[in-house]
Short mmCIF file of the C-alpha atoms (twelve columns), coordinates in Angstrom:
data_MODEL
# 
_entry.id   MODEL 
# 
loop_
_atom_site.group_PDB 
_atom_site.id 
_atom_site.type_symbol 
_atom_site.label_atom_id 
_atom_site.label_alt_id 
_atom_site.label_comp_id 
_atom_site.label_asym_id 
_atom_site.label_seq_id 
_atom_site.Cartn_x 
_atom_site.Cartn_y 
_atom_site.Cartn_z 
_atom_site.pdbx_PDB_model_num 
ATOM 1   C CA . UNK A 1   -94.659  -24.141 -144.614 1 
ATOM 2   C CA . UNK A 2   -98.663  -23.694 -145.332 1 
ATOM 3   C CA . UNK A 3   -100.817 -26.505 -146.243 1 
ATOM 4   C CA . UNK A 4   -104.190 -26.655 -147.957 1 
ATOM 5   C CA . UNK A 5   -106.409 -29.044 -146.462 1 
ATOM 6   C CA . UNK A 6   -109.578 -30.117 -148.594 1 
ATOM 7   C CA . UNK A 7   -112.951 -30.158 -147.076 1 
ATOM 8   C CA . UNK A 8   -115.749 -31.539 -148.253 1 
ATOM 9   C CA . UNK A 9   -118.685 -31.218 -146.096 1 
ATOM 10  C CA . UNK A 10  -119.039 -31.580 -142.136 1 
ATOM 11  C CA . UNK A 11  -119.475 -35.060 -141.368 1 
ATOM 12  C CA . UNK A 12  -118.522 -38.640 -142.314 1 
ATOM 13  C CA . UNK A 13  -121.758 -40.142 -144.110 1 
ATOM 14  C CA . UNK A 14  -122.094 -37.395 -146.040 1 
ATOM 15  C CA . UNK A 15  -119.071 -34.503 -146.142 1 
ATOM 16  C CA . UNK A 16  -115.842 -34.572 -144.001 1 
ATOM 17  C CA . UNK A 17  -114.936 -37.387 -141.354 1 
ATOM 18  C CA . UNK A 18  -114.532 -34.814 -138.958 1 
ATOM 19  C CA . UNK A 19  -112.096 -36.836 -136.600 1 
ATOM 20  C CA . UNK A 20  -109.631 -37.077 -139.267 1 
ATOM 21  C CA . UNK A 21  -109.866 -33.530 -140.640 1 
ATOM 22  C CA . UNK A 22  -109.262 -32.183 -136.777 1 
ATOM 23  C CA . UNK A 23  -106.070 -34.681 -136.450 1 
ATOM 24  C CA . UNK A 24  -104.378 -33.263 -139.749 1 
ATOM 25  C CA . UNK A 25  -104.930 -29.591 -138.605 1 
ATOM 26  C CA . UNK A 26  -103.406 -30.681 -135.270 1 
ATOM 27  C CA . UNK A 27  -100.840 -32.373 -137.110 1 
ATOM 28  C CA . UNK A 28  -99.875  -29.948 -139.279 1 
ATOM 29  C CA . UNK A 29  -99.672  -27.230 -136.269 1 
ATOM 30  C CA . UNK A 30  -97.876  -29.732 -134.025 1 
ATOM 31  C CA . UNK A 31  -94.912  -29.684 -136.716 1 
ATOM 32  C CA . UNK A 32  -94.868  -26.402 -136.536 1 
ATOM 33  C CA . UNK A 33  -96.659  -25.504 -139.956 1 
ATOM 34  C CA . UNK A 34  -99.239  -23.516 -141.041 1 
ATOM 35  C CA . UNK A 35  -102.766 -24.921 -142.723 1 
ATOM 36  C CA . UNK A 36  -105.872 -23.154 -144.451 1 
ATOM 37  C CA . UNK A 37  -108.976 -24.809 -145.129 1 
ATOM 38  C CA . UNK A 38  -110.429 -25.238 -148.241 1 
ATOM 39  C CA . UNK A 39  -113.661 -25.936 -150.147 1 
ATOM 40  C CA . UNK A 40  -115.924 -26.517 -153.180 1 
ATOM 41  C CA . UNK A 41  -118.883 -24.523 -153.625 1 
ATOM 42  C CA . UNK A 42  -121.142 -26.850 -154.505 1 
ATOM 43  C CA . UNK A 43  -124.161 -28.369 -152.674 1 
ATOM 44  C CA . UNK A 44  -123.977 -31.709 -151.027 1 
ATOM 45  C CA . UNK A 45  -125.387 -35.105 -153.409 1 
ATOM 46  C CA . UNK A 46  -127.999 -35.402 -150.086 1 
ATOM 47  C CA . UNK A 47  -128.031 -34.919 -145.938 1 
ATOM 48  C CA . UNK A 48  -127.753 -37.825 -143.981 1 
ATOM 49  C CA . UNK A 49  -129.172 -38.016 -140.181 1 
ATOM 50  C CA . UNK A 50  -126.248 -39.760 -138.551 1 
ATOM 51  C CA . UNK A 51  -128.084 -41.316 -136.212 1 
ATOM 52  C CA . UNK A 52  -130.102 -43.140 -138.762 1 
ATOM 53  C CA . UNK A 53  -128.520 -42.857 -141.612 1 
ATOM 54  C CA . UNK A 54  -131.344 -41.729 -143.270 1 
ATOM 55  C CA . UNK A 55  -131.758 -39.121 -146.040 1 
ATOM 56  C CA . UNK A 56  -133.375 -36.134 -144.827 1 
ATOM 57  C CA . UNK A 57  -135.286 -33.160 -146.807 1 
ATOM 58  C CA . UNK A 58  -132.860 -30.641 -146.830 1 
ATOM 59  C CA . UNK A 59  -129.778 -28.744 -149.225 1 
ATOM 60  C CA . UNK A 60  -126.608 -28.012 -147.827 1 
ATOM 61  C CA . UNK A 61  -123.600 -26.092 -149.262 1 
ATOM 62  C CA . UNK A 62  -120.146 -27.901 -149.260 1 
ATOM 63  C CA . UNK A 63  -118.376 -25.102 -148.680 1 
ATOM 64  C CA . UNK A 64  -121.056 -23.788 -145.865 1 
ATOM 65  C CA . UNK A 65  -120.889 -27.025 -143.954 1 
ATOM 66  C CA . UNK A 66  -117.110 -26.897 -144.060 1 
ATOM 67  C CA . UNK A 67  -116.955 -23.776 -142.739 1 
ATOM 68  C CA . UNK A 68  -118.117 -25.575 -139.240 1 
ATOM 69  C CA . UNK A 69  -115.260 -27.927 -139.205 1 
ATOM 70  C CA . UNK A 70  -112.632 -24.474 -140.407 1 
ATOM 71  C CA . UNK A 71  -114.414 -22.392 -137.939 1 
ATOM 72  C CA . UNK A 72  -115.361 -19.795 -140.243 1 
ATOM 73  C CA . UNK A 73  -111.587 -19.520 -141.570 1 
ATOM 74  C CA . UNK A 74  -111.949 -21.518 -145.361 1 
ATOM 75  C CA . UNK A 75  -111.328 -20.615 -148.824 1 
ATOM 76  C CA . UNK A 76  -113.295 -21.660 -152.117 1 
ATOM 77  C CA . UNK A 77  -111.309 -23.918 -154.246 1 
ATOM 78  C CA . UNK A 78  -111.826 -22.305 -157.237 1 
ATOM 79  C CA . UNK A 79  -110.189 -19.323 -155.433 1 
ATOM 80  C CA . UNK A 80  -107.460 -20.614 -154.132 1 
ATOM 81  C CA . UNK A 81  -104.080 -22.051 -156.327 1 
ATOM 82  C CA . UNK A 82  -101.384 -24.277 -155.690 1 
ATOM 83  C CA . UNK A 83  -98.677  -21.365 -156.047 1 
ATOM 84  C CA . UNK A 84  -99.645  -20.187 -152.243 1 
ATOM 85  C CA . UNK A 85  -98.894  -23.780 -151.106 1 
ATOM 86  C CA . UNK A 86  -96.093  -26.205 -150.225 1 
ATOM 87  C CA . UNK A 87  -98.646  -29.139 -150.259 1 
ATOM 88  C CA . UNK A 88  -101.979 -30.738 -150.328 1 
ATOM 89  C CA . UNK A 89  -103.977 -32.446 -147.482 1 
ATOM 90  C CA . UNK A 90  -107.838 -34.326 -148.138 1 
ATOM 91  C CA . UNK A 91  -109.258 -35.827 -144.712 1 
ATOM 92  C CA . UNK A 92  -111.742 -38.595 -145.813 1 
ATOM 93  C CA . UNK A 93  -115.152 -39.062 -145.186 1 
ATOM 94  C CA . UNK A 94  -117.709 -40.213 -147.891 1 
ATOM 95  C CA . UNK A 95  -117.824 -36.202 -148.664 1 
ATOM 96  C CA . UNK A 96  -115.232 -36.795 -151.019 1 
ATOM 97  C CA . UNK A 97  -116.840 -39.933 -152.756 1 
ATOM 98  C CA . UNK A 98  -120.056 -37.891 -152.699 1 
ATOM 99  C CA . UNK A 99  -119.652 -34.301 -152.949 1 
ATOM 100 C CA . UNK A 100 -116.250 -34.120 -155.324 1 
ATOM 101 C CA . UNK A 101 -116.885 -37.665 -157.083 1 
ATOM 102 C CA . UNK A 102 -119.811 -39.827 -157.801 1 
ATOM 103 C CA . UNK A 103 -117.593 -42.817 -156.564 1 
ATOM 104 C CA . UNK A 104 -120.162 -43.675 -153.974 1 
ATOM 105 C CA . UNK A 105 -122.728 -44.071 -155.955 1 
ATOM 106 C CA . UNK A 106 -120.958 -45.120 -159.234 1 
ATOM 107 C CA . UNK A 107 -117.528 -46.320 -158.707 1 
ATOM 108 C CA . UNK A 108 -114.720 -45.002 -160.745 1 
ATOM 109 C CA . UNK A 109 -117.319 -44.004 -163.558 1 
ATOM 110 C CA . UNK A 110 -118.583 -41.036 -161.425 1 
ATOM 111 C CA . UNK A 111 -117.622 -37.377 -162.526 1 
ATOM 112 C CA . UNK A 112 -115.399 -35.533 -160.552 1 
ATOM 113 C CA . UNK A 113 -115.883 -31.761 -159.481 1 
ATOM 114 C CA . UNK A 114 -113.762 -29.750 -162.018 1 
ATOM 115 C CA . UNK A 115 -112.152 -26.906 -159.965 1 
ATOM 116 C CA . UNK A 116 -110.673 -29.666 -157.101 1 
ATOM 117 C CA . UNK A 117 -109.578 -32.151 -160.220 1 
ATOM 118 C CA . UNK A 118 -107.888 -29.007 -161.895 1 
ATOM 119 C CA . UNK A 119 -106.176 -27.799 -157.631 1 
ATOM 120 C CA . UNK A 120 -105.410 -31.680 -157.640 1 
ATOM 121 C CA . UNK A 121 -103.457 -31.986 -161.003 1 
ATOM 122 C CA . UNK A 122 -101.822 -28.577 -160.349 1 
ATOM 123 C CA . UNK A 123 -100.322 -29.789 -157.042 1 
ATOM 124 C CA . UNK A 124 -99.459  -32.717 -158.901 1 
ATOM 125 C CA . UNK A 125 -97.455  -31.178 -161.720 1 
ATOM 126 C CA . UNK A 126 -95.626  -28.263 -159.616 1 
ATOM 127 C CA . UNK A 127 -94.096  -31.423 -157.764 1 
ATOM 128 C CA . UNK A 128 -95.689  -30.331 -154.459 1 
ATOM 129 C CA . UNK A 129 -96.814  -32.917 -152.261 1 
ATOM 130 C CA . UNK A 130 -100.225 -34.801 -151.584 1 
ATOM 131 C CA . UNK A 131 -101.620 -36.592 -148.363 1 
ATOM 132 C CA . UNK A 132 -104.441 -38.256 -149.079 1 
ATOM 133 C CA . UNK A 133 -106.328 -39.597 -145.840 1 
ATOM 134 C CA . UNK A 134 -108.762 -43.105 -145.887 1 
ATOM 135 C CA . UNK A 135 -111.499 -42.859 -149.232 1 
ATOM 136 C CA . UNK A 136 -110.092 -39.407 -150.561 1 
ATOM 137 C CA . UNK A 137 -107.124 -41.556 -152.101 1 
ATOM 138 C CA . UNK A 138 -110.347 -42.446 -154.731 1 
ATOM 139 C CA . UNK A 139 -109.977 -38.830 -155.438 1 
ATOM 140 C CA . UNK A 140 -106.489 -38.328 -156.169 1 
ATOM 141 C CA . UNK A 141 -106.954 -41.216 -158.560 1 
ATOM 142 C CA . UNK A 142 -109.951 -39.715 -160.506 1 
ATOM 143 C CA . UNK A 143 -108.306 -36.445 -160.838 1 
ATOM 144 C CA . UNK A 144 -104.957 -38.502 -162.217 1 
ATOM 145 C CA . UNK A 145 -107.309 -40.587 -164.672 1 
ATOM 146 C CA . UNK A 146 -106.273 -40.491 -168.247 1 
ATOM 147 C CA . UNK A 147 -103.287 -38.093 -167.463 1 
ATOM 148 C CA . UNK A 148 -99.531  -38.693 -166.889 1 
ATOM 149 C CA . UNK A 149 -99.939  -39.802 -163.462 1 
ATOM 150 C CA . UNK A 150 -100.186 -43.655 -162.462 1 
ATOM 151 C CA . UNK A 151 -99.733  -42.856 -158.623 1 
ATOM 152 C CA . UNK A 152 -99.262  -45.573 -155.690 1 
ATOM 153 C CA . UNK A 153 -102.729 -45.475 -153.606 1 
ATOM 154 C CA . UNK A 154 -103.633 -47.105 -150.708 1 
ATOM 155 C CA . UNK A 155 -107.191 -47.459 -149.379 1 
ATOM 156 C CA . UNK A 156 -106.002 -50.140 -147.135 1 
ATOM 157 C CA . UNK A 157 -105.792 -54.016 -146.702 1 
ATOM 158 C CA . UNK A 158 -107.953 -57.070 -147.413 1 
ATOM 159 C CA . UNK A 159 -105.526 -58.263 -144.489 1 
ATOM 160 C CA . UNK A 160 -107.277 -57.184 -141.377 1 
ATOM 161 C CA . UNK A 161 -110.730 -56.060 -140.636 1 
ATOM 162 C CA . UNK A 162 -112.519 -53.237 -142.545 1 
ATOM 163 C CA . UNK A 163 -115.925 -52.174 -142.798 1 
ATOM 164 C CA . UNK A 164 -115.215 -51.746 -146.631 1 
ATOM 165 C CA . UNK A 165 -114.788 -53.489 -149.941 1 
ATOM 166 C CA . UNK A 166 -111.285 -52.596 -149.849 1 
ATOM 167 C CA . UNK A 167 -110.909 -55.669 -152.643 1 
ATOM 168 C CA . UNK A 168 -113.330 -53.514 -154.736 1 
ATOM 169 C CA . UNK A 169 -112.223 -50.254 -154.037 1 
ATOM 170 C CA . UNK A 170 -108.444 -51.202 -154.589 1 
ATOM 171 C CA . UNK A 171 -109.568 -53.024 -158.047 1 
ATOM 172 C CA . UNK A 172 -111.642 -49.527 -159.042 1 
ATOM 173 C CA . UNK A 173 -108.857 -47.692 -158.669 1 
ATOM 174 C CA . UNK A 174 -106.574 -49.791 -160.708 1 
ATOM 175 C CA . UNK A 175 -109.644 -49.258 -163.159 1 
ATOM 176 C CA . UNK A 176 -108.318 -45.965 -163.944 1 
ATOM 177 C CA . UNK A 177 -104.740 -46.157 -163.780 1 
ATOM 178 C CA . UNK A 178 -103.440 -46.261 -160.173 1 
ATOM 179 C CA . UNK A 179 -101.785 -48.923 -158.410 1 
ATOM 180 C CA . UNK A 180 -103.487 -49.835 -155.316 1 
ATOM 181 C CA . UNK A 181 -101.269 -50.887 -152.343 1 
ATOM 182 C CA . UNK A 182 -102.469 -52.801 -149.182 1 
ATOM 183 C CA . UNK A 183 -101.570 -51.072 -146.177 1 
ATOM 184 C CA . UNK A 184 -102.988 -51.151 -142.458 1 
ATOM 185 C CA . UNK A 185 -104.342 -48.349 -140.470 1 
ATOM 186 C CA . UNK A 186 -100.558 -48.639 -138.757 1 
ATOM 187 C CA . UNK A 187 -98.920  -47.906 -142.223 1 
ATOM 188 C CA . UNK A 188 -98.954  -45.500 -145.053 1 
ATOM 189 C CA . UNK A 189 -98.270  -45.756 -148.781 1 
ATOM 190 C CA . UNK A 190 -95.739  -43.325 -150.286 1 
ATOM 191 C CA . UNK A 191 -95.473  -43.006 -153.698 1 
ATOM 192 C CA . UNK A 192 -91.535  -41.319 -153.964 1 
ATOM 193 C CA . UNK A 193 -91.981  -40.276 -157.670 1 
ATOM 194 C CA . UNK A 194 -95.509  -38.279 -157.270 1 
ATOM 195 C CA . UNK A 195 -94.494  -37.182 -154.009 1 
ATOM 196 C CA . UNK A 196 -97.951  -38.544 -152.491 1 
ATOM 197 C CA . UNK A 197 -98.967  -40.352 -149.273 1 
ATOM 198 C CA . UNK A 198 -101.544 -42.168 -148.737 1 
ATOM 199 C CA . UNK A 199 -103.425 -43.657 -144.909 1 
ATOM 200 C CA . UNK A 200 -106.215 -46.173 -144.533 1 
ATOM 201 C CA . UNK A 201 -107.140 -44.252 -141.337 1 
ATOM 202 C CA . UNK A 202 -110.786 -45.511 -140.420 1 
ATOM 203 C CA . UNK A 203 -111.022 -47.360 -143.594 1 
ATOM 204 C CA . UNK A 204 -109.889 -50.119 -142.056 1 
ATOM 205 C CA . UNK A 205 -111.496 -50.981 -137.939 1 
ATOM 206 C CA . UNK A 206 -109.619 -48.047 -136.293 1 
ATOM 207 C CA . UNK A 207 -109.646 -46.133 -133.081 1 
ATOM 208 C CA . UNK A 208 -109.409 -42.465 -132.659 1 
ATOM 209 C CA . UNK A 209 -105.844 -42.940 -131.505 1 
ATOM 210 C CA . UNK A 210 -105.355 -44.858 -134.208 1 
ATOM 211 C CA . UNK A 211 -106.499 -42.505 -136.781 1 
ATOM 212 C CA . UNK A 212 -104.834 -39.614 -134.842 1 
ATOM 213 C CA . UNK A 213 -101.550 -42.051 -134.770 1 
ATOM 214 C CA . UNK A 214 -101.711 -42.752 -138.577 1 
ATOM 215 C CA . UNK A 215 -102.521 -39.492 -139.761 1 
ATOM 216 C CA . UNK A 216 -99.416  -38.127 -137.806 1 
ATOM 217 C CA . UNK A 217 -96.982  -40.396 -139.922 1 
ATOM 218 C CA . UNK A 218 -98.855  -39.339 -143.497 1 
ATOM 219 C CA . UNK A 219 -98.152  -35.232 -142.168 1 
ATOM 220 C CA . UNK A 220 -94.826  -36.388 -141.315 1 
ATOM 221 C CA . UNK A 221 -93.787  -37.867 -144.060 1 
ATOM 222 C CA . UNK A 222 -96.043  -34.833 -146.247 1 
ATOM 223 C CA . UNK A 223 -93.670  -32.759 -144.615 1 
ATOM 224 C CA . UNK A 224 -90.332  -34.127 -145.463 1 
ATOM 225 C CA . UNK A 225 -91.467  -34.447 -149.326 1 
ATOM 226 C CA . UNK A 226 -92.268  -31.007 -149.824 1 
# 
């Protein structure tokens, strides 16, 4: 099977968390599968230094800065459909809350990038499934808002330690339609009927391992829905 795996920029504060994205490539290839990065073309919202976290006076591309983390091998979304696909995969990173939604800066009111809300709803309605890694589930339920779709999202817990609102967060996405779930960085959220699964990964206080550890049990269970 091939899986499209969403990129949104190279680097957590502002594009891709790039631990996760490596993780579901190894994932994928470790089940013996097939992946192919993709991409909007559209320029970041800003450029962070990330050892500051300061804005600095520059424009990057999305789909440029993925490239890095694809090594050269990526696709535009707007070129790509979900007919050459068995599923959908969208590492986190604040990339997607940035760069495809507005959610960073304005919650669930934010806009979301048409071509990846039209690849998003397509996946949804051909019934193929959609792993949705730490903020991207944010995503999933922008591009669902207003539709048919009331999917089962996790973001993960108000349980155990997080360096998020997940409280606010969860509550946004109920905002729009979806049902937030509270799961740790140990557990995913599978909605059956949508075919769509859902990991806190370093949402919540994670390791590496632990991110590597809970992004293996979203591919796995990716896999066995599609």
């Amino acid at each position: 099977m091939k899986y499209a795996v969403l990129l949104h920029g190279n680097g957590v504060y502002d594009g891709t968390e790039i631990h996760e994205a490596v993780c579901c490539l190894l994932a994928i290839a470790q089940a013996g599968h097939r992946y192919q990065c993709i991409a909007p073309d559209v320029n970041q919202h800003h450029v962070l230094n990330h050892t500051t976290g300061n804005e600095m006076p520059e424009t990057r591309n999305v789909f440029v800065e993925s490239a890095r983390i694809a090594r050269g091998d990526i696709k535009k979304v707007s070129e790509v459909s979900a007919t050459e696909f068995d599923g959908l995969v969208m590492p986190g990173g604040f990339g997607t809350a940035k760069n495809i939604t507005k959610w960073a800066f304005q919650g669930p009111a934010g806009e979301i990038e048409p071509h990846t809300k039209k690849l998003i709803l397509d996946f949804a309605r051909s019934a193929k499934p959609i792993a949705a890694l730490c903020m991207s589930p944010t995503t999933v339920a922008k591009a669902f808002e207003g539709t048919e779709f009331a999917a089962h999202l996790s973001v993960g817990t108000t349980a155990a330690p997080s360096p998020y609102d997940i409280a606010a967060i969860s509550q946004g996405m109920e905002s729009i339609g979806a049902v937030a779930e509270m799961k740790t960085v140990r557990e995913i959220a599978v909605d059956e009927k949508l075919k769509i699964v859902t990991a806190p990964c370093y949402m919540m206080e994670a390791t590496i391992v632990d991110v590597y550890e809970n992004t293996k049990q979203a591919i796995a269970e990716l896999v066995k829905l599609s």
